[in-house]
SELUMNU-844483 format. One record per residue (C-alpha): residue in three letters; x, y, z. Coordinates in Angstrom, 3 decimals. Layout:
! SELUMNU-844483
+-----+----------+----------+----------+
!  aa !        X !        Y !        Z !
+-----+----------+----------+----------+
! ALA !        X !        Y !        Z !
...
+-----+----------+----------+----------+
END
This chain:
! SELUMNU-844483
+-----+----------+----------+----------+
!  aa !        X !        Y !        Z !
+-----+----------+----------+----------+
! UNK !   -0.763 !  150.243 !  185.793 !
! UNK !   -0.714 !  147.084 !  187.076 !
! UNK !   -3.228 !  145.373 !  188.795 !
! UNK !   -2.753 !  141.494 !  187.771 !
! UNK !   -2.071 !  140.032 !  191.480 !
! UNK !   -1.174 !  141.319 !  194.764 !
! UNK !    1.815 !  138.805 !  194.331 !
! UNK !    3.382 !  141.005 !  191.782 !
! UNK !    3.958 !  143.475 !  194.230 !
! UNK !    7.546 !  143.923 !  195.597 !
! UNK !    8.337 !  144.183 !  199.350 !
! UNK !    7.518 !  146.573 !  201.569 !
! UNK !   10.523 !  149.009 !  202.446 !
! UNK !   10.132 !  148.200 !  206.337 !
! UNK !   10.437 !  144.448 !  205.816 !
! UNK !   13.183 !  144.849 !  203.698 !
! UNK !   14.635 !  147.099 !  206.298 !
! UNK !   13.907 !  144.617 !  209.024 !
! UNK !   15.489 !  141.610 !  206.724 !
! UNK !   18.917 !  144.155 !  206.416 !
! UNK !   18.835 !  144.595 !  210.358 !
! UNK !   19.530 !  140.695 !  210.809 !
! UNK !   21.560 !  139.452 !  207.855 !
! UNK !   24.641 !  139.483 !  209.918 !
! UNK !   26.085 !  137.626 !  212.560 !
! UNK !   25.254 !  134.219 !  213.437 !
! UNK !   22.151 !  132.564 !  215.114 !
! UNK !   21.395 !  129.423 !  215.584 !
! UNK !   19.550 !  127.611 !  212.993 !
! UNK !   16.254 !  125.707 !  211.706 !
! UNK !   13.825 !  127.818 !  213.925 !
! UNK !   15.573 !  127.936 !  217.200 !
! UNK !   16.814 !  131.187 !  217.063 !
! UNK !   15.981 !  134.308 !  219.800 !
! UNK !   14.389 !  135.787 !  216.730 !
! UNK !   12.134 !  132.860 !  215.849 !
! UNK !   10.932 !  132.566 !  219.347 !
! UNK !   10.089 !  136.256 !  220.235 !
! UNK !    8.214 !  135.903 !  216.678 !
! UNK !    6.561 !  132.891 !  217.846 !
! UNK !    5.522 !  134.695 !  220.945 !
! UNK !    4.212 !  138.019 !  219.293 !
! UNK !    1.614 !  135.506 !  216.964 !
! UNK !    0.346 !  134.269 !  220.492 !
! UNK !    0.044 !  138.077 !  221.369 !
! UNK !   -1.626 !  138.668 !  218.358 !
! UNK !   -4.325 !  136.143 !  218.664 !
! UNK !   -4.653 !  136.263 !  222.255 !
! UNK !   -4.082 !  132.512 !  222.997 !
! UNK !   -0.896 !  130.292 !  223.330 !
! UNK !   -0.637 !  129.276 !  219.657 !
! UNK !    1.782 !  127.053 !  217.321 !
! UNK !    3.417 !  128.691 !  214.403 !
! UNK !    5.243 !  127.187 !  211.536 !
! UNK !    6.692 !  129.055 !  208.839 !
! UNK !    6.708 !  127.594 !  205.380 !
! UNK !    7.542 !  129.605 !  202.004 !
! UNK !    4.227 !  129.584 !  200.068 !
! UNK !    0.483 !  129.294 !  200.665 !
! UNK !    0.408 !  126.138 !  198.751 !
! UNK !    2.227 !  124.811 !  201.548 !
! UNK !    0.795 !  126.051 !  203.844 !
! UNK !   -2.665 !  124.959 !  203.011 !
! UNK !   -1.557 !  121.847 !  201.976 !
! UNK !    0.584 !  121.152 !  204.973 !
! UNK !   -2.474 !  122.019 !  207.314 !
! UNK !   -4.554 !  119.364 !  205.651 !
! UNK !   -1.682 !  116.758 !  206.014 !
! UNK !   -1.919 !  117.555 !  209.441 !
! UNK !   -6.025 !  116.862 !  209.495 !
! UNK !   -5.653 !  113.830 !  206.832 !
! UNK !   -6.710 !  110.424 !  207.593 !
! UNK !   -6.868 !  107.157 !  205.337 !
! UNK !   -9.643 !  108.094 !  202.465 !
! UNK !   -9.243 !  111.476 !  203.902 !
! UNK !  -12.027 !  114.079 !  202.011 !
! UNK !  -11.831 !  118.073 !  202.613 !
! UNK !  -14.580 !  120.161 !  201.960 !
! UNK !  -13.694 !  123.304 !  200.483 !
! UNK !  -15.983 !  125.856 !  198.323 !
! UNK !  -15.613 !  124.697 !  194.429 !
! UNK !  -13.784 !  128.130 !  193.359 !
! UNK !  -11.341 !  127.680 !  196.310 !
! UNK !   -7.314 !  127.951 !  195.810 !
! UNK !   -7.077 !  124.489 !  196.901 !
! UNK !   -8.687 !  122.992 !  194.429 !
! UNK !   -8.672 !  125.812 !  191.425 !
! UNK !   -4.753 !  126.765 !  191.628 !
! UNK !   -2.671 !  124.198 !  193.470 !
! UNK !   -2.182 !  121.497 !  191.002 !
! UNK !   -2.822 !  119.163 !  193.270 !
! UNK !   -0.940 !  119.562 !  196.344 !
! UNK !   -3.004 !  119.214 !  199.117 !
! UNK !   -3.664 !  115.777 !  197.259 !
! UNK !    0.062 !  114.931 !  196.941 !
! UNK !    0.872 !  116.343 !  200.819 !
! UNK !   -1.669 !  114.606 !  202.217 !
! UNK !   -1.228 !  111.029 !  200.639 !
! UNK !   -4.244 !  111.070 !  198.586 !
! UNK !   -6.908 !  112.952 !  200.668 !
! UNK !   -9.511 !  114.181 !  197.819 !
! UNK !  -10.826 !  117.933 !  198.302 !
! UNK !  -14.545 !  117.853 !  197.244 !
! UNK !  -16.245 !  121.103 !  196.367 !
! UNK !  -19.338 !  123.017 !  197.734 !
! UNK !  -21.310 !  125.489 !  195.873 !
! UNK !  -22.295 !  128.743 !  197.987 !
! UNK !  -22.262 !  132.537 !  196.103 !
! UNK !  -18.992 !  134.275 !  194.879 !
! UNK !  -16.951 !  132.015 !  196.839 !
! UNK !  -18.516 !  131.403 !  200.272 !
! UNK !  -19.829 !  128.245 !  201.298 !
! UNK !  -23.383 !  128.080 !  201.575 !
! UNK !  -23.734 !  126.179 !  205.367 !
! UNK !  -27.015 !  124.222 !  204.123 !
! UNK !  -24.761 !  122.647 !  201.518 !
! UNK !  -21.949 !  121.850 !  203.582 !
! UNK !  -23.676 !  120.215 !  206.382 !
! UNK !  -25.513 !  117.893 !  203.156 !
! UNK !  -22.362 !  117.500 !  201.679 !
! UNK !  -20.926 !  115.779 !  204.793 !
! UNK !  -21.947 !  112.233 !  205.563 !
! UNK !  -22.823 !  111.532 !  208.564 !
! UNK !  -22.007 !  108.737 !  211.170 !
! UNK !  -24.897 !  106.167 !  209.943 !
! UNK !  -23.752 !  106.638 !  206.524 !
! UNK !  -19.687 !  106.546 !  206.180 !
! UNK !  -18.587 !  103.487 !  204.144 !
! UNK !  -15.090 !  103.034 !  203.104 !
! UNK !  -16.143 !  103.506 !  199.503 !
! UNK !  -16.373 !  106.735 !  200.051 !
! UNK !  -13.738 !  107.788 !  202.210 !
! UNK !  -13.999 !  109.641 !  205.663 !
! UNK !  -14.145 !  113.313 !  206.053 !
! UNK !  -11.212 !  114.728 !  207.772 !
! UNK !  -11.637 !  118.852 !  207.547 !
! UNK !  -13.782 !  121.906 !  206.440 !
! UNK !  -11.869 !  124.662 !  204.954 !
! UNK !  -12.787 !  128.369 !  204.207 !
! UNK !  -11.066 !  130.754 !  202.329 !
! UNK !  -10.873 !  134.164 !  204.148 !
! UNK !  -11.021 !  136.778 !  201.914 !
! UNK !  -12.251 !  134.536 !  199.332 !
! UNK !  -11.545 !  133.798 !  195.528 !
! UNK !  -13.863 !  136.058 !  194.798 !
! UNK !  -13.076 !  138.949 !  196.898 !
! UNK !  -15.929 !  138.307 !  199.339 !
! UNK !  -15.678 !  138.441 !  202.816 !
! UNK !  -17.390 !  135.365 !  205.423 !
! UNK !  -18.813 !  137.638 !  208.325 !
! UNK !  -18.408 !  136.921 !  212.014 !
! UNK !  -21.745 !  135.367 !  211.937 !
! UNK !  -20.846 !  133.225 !  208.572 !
! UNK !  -17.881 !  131.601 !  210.123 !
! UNK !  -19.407 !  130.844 !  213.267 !
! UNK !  -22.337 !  129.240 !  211.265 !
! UNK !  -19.337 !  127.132 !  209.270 !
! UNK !  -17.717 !  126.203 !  212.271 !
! UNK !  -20.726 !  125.029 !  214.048 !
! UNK !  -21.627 !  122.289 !  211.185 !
! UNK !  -18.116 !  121.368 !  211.179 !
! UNK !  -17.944 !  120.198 !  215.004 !
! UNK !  -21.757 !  118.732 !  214.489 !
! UNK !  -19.611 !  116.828 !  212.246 !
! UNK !  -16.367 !  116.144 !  214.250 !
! UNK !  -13.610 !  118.001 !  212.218 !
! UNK !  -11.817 !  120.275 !  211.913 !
! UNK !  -12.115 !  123.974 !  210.645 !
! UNK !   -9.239 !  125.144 !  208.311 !
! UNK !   -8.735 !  128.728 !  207.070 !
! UNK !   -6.663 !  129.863 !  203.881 !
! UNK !   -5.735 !  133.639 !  204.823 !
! UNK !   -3.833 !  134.364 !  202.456 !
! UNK !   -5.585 !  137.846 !  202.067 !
! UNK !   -6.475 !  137.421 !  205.876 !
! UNK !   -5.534 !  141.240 !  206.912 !
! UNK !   -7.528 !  142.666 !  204.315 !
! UNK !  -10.581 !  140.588 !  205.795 !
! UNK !   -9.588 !  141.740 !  208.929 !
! UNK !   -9.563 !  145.312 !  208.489 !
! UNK !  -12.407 !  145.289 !  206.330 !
! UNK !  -14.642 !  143.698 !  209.370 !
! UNK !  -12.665 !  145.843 !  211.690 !
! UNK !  -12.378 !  143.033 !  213.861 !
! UNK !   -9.639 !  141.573 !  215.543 !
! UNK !   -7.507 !  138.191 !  214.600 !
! UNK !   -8.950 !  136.325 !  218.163 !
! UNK !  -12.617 !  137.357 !  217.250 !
! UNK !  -12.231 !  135.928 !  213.485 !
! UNK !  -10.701 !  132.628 !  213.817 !
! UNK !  -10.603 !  130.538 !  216.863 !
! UNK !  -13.967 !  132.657 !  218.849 !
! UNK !  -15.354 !  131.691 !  215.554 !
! UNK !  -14.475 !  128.032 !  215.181 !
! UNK !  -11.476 !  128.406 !  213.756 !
! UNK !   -8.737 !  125.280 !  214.372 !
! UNK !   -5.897 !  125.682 !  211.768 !
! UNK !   -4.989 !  129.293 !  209.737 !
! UNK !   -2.886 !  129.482 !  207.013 !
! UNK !   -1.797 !  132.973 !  207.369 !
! UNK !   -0.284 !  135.009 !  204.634 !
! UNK !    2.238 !  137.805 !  204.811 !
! UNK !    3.734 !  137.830 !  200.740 !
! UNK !    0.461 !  139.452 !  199.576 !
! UNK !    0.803 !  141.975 !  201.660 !
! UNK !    4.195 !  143.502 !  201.250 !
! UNK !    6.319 !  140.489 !  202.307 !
! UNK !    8.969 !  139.060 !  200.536 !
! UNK !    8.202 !  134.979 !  201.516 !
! UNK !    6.810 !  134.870 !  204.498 !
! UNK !    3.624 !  132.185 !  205.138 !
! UNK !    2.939 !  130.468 !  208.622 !
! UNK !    0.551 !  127.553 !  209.383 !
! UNK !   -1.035 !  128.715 !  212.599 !
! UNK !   -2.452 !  125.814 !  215.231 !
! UNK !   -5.104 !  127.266 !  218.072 !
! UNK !   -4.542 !  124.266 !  219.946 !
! UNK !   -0.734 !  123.877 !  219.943 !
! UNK !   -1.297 !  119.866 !  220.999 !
! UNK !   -3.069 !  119.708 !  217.155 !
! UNK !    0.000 !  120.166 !  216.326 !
! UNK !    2.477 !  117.452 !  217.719 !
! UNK !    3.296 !  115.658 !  214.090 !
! UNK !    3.483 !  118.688 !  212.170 !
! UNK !    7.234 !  119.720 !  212.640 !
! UNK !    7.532 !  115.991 !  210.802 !
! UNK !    5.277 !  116.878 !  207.441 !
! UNK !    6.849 !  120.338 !  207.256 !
! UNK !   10.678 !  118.673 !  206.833 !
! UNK !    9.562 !  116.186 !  205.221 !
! UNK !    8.073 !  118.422 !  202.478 !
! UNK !   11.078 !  120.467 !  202.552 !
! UNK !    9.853 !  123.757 !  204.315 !
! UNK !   11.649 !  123.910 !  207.565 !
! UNK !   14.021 !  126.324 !  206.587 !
! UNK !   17.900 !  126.202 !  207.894 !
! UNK !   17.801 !  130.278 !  207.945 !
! UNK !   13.810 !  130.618 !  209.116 !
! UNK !   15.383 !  133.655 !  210.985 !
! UNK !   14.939 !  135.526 !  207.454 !
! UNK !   11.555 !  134.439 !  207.743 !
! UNK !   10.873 !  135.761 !  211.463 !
! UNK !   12.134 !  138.620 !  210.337 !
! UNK !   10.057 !  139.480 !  207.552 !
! UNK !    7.032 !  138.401 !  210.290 !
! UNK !    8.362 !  140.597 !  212.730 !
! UNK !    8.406 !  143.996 !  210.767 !
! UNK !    5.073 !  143.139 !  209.220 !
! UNK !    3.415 !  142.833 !  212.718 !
! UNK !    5.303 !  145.484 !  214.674 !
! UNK !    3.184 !  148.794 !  215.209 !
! UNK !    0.305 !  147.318 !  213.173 !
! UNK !    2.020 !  147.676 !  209.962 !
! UNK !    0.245 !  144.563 !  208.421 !
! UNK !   -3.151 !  146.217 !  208.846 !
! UNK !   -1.928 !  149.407 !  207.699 !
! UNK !   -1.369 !  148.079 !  204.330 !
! UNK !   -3.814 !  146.316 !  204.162 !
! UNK !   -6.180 !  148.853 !  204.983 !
! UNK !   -4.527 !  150.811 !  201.839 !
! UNK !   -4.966 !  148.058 !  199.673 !
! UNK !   -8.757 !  148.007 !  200.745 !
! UNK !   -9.130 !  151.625 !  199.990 !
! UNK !   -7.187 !  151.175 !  197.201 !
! UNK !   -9.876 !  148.848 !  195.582 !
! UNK !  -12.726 !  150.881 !  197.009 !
! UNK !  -11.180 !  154.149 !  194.591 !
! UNK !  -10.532 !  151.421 !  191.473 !
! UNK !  -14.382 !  150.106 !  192.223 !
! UNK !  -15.369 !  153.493 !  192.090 !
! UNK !  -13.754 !  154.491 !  188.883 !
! UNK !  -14.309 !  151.010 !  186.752 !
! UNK !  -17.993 !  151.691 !  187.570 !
! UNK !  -18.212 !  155.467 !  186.383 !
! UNK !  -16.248 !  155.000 !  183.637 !
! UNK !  -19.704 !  154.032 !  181.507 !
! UNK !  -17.605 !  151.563 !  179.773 !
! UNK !  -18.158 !  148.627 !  182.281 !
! UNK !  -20.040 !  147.406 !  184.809 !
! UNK !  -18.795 !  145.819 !  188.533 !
! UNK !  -19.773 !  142.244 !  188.664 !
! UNK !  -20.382 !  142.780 !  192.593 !
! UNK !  -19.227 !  144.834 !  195.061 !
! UNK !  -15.357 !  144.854 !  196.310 !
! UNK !  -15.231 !  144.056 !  199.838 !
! UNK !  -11.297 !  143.529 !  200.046 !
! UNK !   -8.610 !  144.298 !  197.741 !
! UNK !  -10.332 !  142.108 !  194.897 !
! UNK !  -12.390 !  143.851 !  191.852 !
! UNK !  -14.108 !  141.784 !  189.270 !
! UNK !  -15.764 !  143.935 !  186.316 !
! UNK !  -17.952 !  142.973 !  183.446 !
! UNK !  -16.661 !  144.845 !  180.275 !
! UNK !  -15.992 !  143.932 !  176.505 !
! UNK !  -13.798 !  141.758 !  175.181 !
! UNK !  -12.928 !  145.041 !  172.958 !
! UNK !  -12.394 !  147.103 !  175.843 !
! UNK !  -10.277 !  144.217 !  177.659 !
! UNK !   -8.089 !  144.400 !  174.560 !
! UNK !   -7.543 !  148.133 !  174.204 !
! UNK !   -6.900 !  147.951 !  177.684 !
! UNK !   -3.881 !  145.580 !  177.623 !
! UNK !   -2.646 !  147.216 !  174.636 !
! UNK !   -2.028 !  150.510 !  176.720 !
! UNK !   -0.471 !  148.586 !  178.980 !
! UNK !   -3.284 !  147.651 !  181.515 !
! UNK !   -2.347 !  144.828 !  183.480 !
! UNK !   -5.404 !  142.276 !  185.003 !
! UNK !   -6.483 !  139.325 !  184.614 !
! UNK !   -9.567 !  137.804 !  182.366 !
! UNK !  -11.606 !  135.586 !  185.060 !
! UNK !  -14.021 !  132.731 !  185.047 !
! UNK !  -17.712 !  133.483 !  185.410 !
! UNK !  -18.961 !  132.480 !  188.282 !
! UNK !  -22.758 !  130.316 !  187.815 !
! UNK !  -23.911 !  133.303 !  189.646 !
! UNK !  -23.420 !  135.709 !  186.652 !
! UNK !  -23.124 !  134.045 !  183.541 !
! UNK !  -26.812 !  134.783 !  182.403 !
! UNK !  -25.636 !  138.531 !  182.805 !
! UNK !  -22.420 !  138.291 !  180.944 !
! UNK !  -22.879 !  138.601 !  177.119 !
! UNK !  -21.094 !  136.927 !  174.800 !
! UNK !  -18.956 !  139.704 !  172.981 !
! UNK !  -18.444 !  140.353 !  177.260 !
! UNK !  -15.874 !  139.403 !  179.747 !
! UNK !  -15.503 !  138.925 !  183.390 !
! UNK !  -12.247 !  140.376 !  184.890 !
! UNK !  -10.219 !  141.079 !  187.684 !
! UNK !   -8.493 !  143.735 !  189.225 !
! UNK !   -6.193 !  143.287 !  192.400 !
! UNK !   -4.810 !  146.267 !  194.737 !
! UNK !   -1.918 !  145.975 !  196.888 !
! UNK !    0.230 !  147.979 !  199.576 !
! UNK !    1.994 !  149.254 !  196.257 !
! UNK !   -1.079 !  150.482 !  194.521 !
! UNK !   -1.166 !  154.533 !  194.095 !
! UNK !   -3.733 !  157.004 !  193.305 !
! UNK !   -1.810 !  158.058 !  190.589 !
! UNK !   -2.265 !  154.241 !  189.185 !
! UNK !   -5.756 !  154.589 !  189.402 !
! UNK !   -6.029 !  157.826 !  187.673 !
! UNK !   -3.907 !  156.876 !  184.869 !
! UNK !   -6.058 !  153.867 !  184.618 !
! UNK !   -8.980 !  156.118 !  184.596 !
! UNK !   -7.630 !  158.428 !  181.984 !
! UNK !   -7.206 !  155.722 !  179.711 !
! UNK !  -11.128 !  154.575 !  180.217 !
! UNK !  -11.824 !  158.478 !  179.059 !
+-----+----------+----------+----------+
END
């Protein structure tokens, strides 16, 4: 029963399959392969524009790459305060970009409220050098919290970001389980909306290593082949990488599991909540589900062999958290059965 992470989830069986279909011969290395390029070509497909794709191994690097690209001298990034870049990347984007500082905004269960952002950002009449120079917005898409930014919501974020003159970043790790969930398409939820610069994820969702750092305007992206050797992540083999990309994409497959993972989390939400021993903290819109239960409970739990994660109260909740209580997560995946959930729910009875 294990529901810590997403990322402890194995590979899916079809991109392992598609990984076994090119491990032999030879190919020509560091990206310039037939495979890399037809991969290249299906993510311009798939967001119906000419884009630039990178891969890189982890979403650390690619979110920290992404704001190397966007940093400047005194460089500042505005990101919600629960985001990955700033809560779990020991510092990276500050040590990729050269010292660019990521300053938090507040906005509910990890989206950033737009009336704080456009205060947070100083504008023309009042940049000093003391201060440093904003360089980026980003957005986390689904967020920390398992919440989802609307249509609407990121078109609001992207508007105050080119009042402002910069860029709009988004971390997708968990982008196909947005997707799906707005049953939308990848065109409609990034660069129609603002979008400049994705970090999109394929290892929560059934990859083996598989990130990319995704450019709307491929000219944004002249320097960037630079950073990513220069941080180590142009691979010599990225053909292993293609192909993990291009049996996640064929035939849909990525939204396929993500759409299990979603309903996945919809059945956990659903059983957490009847068990009368707990209460949801909000409502799952992803693959994300964050419960309020004892810290009792939490410990029996574990004990049986339970696997989740104890999570920080957000400002949002702690007045409804008691103290003998605990906020906690549970995360589906492509992996996730029924027959998980009901053992999980046998052990609540």
């Amino acid at each position: 029963m294990i529901f810590s992470s997403d990322n402890w989830a194995g590979a899916h069986p079809r991109i392992m399959e598609g990984l076994a279909r090119h491990a032999g011969g030879f190919s020509p290395a560091y990206g310039n392969s037939d495979l890399d390029k037809a991969v290249e070509a299906k993510f311009s497909d798939v967001f119906e524009r000419d884009v630039a794709v990178f891969f890189v191994a982890t979403g650390t690097a690619a979110n920290s790459l992404a704001m190397a690209s966007l940093a400047k001298p005194g460089g500042v990034v505005f990101a919600h305060r629960e985001a990955h870049m700033i809560e779990d990347e020991s510092g990276a984007p500050e040590y990729l970009t050269g010292g660019a500082r990521v300053k938090p905004v507040d906005g509910p269960l990890g989206r950033i409220d737009p009336a704080l952002l456009d205060a947070a950002i100083p504008g023309p009449l009042t940049r000093v050098p003391h201060g440093g120079q904003p360089v980026a917005v980003s957005i986390t898409q689904s967020t920390e919290s398992g919440t989802i930014y609307s249509l609407d919501e990121i078109a609001a974020i992207g508007a105050i970001a080119k009042k402002h003159g910069l860029p709009l970043h988004m971390d997708g790790a968990r982008f196909a389980n947005a997707l799906v969930a707005l049953d939308t398409t990848p065109a409609e939820m990034t660069w129609k909306r603002g979008v400049d610069v994705l970090s999109f994820g394929g290892t929560k969702n059934g990859c083996w290593c598989a990130e990319a750092v995704v450019f709307m305007d491929p000219s944004a992206a002249e320097q960037f082949p630079y950073l990513r050797m220069r941080a180590g992540q142009l691979f010599s083999k990225s053909r292993f990488v293609a192909a993990q990309f291009e049996a996640y994409l064929a035939d849909g497959h990525w939204l396929t599991t993500a759409r299990h993972a979603n309903a996945m989390a919809a059945r956990l939400a659903d059983v957490l909540q009847n068990s009368n021993r707990m209460r949801l903290g909000w409502q799952p819109q992803a693959n994300e589900v964050f419960a309020i239960m004892p810290v009792a409970l939490m410990e029996e739990l574990t004990r049986k062999g339970v696997r989740f994660y104890g999570w920080t109260t957000p400002d949002v909740l702690k007045s409804e958290v008691a103290p003998d209580e605990t906020l906690c997560r549970f995360v589906t995946s492509f992996a996730t059965t029924e027959g998980d959930i009901e053992n999980l729910a046998k052990n609540l009875r």
